[in-house]
N, C-alpha and C positions, 0 to 999 in steps of 0.2 A: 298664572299661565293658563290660557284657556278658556277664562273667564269674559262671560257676555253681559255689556251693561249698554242698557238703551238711555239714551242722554234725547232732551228737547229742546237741546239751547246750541247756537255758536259755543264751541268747547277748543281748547289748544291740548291738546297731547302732545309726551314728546315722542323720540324716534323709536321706542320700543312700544307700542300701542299701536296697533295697527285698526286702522279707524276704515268703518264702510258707512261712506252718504249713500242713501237709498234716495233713487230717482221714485219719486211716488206715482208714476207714471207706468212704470213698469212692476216695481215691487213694495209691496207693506211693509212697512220699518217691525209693525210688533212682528209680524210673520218671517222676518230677517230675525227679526231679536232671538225667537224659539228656535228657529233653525241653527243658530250659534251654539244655544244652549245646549241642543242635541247633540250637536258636534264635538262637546267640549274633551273627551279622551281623544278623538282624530287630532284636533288642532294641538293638544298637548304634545302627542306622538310626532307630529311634525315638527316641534320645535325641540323636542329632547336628540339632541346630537348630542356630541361629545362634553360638550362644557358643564359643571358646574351647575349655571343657571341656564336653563331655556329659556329660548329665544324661538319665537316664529319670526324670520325674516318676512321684511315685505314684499320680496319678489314670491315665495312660495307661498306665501301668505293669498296673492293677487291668482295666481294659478289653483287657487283653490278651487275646484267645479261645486256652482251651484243650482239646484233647480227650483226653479221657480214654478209653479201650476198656474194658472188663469188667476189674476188678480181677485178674482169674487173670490175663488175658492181659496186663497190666501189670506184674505180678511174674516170670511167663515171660519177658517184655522184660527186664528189669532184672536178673533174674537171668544173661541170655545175654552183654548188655552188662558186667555185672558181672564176667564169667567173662573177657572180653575184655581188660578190663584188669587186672585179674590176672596175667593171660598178660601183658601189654605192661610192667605194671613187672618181673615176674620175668626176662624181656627182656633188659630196661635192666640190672638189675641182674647176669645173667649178663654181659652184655655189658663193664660196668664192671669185673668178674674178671678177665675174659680181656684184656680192654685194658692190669690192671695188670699181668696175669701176663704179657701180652708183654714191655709195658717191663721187667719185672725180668728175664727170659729176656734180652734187647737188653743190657741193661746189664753181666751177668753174664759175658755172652758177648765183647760188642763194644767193651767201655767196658775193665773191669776185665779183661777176657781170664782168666778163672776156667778153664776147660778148659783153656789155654796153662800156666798157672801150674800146675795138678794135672798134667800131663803132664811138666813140667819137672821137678817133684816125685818123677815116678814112680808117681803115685797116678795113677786113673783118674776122668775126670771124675765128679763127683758125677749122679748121674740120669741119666746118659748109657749109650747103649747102644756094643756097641764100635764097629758101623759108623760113626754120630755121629762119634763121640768122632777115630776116623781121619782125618777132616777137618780137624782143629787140628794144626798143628804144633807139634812137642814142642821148642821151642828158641822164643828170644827173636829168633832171625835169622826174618823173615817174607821168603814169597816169595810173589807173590798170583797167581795164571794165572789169566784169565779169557781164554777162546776163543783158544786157541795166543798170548795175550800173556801173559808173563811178567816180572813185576814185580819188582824187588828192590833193595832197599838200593845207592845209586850209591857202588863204596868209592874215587870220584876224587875226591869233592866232601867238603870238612874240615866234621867235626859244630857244629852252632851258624849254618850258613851255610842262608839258605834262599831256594828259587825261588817265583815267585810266589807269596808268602804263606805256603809251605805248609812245613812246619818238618824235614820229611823227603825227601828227592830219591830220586826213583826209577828206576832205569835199565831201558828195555823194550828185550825182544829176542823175537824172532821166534821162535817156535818150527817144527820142521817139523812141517807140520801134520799128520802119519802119526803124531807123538809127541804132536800136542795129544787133549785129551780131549774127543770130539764134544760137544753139544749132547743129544742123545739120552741120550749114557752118562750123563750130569751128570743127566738126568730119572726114572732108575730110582726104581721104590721108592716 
């Protein structure tokens, strides 16, 4: 209900669609199209009566007051609006890129450990520059420091056994904090 959709073809609607042909003579179809858009809580309000589902009949539908400015300055409208969403799908659709290209980047990395496995290799990660690349360990033995803790494979605990849920046991040790890597260091770059 409410909802403004510009069509460029002969279209059949049925009797609940209330359809406006624009005389292009008088007024711009996109400049009609935005003007609907704007509208669209009024047109709503007008068809929420009593029932159920709204309905804008087509006689208050047709009683609808609209204005129109000077044809130029309705195309200038429409054309600016036009340009606006433009910009907003190409957006969306950068946006959709970069979101897949993360997840494959995430997966690459974090899942499949592709840099871990090229390094094992001897090969240098693919696409990776060498500072990158320095940050993966070149072995299947993982040790994870974050802020002078240091993480590693517990070798007291027999493989297959797990703590809380978690399928791998980690033993943490204290680093001295003159050997941990600041905060700072970790933000280079």
């Amino acid at each position: 209900m409410g909802k403004a959709v510009l069509i460029d073809r002969p279209t059949v609607t049925n009797q609940q669609i209330n359809s406006v042909v624009v005389d292009e003579n008088v007024a711009d179809c996109s400049f009609v199209y935005y003007s609907m858009l704007a509208r669209r809580s009024e047109l709503f309000q007008l068809g929420a009566g009593g029932s159920r589902t709204p309905i804008l009949n087509k006689g208050d539908f047709e009683r609808l007051p609209f204005v129109l400015p000077p044809l130029s300055e309705q195309r200038a409208i429409a054309r600016i609006l036009g340009a606006f969403d433009d910009k907003i799908e190409l957006n969306e659709k950068r946006n959709e890129t970069l979101e897949a290209m993360a997840r494959a980047l995430f997966k690459s990395w974090f899942v499949d450990f592709d840099p871990v496995r090229a390094k094992m290799d001897g090969r240098r990660p693919a696409g990776m520059d060498a500072e990158t690349a320095a940050l993966f360990p070149d072995s299947a033995e993982y040790r994870l420091q974050v802020d002078g803790l240091v993480l590693e494979p517990d070798d007291d605990i027999e493989p297959g056994h797990c703590r809380s849920g978690v399928a791998v046991a980690w033993r943490a040790s204290r680093l001295a904090m003159s050997r941990a890597p600041s905060a700072s260091s970790r933000r280079t770059g």
